[in-house]
DOLUM-487608 format. One line per 4 residues: for each residue x, y, z of N, C-alpha, C. Coordinates in steps of 0.001 Angstrom, whole numbers, plus 500000, padded with zeros to 6 digits. Each point is the difference from the previous one (the first is absolute). Layout:
<sites>
X Y Z X Y Z X Y Z ~ ...
</sites>
This chain:
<sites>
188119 027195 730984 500028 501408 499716 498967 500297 498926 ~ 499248 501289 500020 498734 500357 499060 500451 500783 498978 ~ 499799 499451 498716 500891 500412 498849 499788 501461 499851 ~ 499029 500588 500429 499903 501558 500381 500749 500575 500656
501080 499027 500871 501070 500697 501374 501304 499826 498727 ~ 500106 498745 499054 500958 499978 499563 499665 501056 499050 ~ 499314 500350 498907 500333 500833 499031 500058 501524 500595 ~ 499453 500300 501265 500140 500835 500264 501802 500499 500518
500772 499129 500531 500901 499949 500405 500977 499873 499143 ~ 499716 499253 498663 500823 500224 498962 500048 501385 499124 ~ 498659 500797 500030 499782 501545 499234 500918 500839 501451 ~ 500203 499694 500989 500426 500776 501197 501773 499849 499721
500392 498414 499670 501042 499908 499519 500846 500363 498866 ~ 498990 499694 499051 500968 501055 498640 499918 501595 500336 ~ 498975 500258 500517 500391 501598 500246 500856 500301 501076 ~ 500580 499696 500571 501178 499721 501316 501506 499929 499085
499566 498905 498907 501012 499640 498871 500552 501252 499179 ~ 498443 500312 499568 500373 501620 498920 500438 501081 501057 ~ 499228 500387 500569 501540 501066 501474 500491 499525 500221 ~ 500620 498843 500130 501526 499743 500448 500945 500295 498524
499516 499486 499233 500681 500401 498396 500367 501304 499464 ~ 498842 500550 500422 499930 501517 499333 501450 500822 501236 ~ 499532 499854 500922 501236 500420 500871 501299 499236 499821 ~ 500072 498937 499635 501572 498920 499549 500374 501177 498925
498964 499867 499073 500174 500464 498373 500196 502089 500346 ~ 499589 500687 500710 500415 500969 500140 501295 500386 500717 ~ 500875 499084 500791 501054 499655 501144 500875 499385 498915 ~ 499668 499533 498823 501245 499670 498667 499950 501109 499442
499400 501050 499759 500541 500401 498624 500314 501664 500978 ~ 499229 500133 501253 500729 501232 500689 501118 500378 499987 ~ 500892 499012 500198 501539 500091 500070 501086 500487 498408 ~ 498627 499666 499175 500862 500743 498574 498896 500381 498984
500815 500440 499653 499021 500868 498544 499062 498939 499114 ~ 499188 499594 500560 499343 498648 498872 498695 500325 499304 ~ 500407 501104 498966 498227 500894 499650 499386 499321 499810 ~ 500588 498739 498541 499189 498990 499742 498871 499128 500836
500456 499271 500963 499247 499856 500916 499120 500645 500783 ~ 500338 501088 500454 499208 501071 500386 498956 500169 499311 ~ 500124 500275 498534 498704 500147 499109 499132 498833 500114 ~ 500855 498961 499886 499016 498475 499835 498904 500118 501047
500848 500461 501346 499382 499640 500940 498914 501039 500618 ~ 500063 500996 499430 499170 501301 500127 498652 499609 498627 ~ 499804 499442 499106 499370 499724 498957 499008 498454 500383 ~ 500929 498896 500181 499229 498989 500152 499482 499607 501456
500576 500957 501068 499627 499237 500850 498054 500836 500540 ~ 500040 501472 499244 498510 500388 499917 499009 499091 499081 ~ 500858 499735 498985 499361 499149 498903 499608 498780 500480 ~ 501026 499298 500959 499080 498715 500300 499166 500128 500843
500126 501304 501281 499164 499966 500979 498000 500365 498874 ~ 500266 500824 499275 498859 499933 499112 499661 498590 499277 ~ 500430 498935 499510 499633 499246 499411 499607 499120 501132 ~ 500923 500040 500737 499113 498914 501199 498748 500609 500833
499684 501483 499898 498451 499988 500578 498801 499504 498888 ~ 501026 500455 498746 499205 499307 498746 499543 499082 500034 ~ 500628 498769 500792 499815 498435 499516 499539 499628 501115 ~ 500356 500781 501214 499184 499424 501383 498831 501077 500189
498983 500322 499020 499427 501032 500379 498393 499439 500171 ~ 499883 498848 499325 498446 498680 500300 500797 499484 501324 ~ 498486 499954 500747 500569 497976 500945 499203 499417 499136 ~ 501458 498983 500039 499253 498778 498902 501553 499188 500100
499743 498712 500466 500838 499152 499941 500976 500029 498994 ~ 501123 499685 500046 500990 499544 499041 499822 498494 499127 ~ 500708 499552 499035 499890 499053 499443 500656 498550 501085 ~ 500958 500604 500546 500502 498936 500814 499532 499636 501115
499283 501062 500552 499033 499850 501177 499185 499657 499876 ~ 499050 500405 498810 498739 499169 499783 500171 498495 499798 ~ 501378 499717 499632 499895 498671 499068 500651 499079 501775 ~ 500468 500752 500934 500169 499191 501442 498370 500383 500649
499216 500397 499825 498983 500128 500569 498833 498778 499563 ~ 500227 500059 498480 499555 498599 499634 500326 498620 500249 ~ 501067 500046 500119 500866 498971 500485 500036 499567 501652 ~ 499138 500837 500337 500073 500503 501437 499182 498233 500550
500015 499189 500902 499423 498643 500274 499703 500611 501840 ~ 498600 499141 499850 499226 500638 501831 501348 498715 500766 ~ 499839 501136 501129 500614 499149 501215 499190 500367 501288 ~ 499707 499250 500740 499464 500147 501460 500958 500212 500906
501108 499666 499948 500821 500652 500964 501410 501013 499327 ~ 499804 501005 501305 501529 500980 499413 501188 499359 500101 ~ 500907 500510 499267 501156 500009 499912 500740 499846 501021 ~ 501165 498724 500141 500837 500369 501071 501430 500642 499715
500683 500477 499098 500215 500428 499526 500418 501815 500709 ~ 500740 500616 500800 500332 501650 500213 499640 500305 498948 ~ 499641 501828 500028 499791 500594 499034 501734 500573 499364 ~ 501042 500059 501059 501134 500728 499378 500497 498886 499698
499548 498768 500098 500814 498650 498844 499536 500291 498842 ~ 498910 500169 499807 499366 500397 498600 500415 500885 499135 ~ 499725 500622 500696 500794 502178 499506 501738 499467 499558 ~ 500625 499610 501069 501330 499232 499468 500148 499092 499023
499258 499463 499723 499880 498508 498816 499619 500842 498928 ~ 498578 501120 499907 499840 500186 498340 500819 501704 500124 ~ 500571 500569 500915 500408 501517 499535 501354 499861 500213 ~ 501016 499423 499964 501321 499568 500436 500503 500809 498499
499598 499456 498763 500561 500585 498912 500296 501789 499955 ~ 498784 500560 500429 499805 501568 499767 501604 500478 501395 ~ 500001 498946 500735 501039 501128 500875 501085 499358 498896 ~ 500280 498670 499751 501477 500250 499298 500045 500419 498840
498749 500132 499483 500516 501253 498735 500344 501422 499906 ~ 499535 500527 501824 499993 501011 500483 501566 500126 500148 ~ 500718 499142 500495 501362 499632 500402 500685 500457 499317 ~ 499956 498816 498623 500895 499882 498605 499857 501347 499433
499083 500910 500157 499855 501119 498726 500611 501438 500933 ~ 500163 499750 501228 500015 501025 501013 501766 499858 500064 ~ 500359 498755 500020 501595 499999 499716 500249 500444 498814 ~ 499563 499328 499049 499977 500635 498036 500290 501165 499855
498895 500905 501282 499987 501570 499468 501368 500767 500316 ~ 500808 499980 500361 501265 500170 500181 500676 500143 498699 ~ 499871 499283 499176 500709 499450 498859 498884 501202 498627 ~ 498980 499215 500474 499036 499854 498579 498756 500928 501353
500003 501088 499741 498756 501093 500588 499126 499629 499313 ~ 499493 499715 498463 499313 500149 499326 498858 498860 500408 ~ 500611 498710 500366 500028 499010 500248 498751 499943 501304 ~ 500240 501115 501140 499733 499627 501116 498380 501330 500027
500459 500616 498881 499085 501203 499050 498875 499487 499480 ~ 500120 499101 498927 499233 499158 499478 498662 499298 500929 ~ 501051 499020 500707 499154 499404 501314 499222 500300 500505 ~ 500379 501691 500657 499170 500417 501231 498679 500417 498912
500314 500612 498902 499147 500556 499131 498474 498162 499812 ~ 500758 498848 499669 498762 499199 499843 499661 499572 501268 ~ 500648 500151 501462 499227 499162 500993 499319 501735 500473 ~ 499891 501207 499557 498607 501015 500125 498976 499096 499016
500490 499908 498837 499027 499635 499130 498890 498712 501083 ~ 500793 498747 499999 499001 499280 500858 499696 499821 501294 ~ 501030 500948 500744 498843 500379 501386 498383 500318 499695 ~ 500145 501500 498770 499277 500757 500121 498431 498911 498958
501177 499429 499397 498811 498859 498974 499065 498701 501223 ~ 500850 499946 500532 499576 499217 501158 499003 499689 501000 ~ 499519 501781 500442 499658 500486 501109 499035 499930 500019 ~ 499135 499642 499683 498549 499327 500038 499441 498548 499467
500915 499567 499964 499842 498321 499813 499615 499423 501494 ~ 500488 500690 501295 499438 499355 500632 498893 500149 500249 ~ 499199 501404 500128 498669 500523 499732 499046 498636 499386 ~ 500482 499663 498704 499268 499313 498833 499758 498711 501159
500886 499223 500008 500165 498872 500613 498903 499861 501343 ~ 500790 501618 501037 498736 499795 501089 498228 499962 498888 ~ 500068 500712 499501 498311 500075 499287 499753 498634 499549 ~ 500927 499758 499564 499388 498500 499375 499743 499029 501271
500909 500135 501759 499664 499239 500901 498552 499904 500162 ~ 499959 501504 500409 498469 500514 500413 498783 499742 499136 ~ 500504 500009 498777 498866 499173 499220 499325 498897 499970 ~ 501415 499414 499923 499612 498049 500154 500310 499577 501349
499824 500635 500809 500117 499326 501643 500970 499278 500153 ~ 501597 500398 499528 500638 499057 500035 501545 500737 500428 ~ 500785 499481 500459 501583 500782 500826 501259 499282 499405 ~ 500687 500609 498948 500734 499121 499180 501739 499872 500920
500151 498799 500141 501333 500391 500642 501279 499333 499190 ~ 500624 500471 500288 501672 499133 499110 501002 499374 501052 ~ 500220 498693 499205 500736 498669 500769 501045 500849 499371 ~ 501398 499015 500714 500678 500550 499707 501031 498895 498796
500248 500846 499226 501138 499474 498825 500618 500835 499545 ~ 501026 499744 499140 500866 500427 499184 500049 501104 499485 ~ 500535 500987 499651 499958 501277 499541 500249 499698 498471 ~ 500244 498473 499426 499713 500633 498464 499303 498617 499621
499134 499874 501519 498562 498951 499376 498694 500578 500146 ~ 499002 499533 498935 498736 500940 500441 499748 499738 501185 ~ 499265 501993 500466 499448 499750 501187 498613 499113 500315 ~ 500703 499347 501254 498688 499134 500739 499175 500631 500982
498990 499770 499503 498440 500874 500767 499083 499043 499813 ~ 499345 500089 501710 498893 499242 500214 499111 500611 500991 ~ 498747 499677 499753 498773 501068 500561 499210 499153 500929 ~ 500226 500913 500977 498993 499646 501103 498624 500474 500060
499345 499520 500288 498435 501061 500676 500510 501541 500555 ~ 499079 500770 499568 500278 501310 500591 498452 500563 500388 ~ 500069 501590 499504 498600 500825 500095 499934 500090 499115 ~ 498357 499544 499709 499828 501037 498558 499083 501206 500027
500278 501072 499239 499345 501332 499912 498655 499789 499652 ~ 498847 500321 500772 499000 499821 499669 499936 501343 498594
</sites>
């Protein structure tokens, strides 16, 4: 899988995450008078959608991406490896935190408030990392793809020959 399909699919996923939240988190506090929340959630959740065009507003790699891009070792042959084994191995966490906080909100609105408010923040921080990544393919003639491992081991990326942009 081309780490451009995964990060793209992970910015597609937390924002799937934050509407599903924001609707959990409006479906808790409908049923009763919860101003508090209401305010929280009328205040931070514009506030993060602004800070995250803030922070995703360069393409320009992330620290963790750059530092798997370096790390990145040539291979001549692809991956055997599915792409939805992959997507399953490193994004498995974001649905069960989606889970745990979506049951929570029942209890604790604020909780499921909070959430939806930081996964806007890094959708929206996100959303051009894959941009960066393709530019950097096209630069160095090279197609970075990710083996598959662990969701709380660094990611593995290795580069094949590609095109490069004249």
């Amino acid at each position: 899988m081309l780490l451009c399909d995964l990060i793209r699919i992970t910015v597609l996923l937390v924002a799937a995450v934050a509407t599903a939240l924001v609707v959990v988190t409006i479906a808790a506090i409908s049923g009763e008078n919860n101003v508090p929340v209401l305010v929280l959630s009328a205040v931070w959740w514009p506030g993060a959608a602004m800070i995250g065009m803030v922070l995703g507003r360069y393409e320009r790699t992330y620290a963790n991406v750059a530092a798997a891009l370096a790390r990145a070792k040539p291979a001549s042959v692809f991956p055997t490896a599915g792409p939805w084994r992959i997507v399953l191995a490193r994004l498995w966490p974001i649905a069960a935190f989606t889970v745990v906080v979506a049951a929570l909100a029942w209890l604790f609105p604020q909780v499921a408030s909070m959430s939806a408010g930081f996964a806007i923040l890094t959708a929206l921080a996100w959303r051009r990392a894959e941009a960066a990544v393709t530019a950097i393919e096209q630069r160095d003639g090279v197609r970075f793809h990710v083996d598959v491992s662990a969701a709380w081991q660094p990611l593995k990326v290795f580069r094949t020959p590609g095109f490069m942009r004249l």
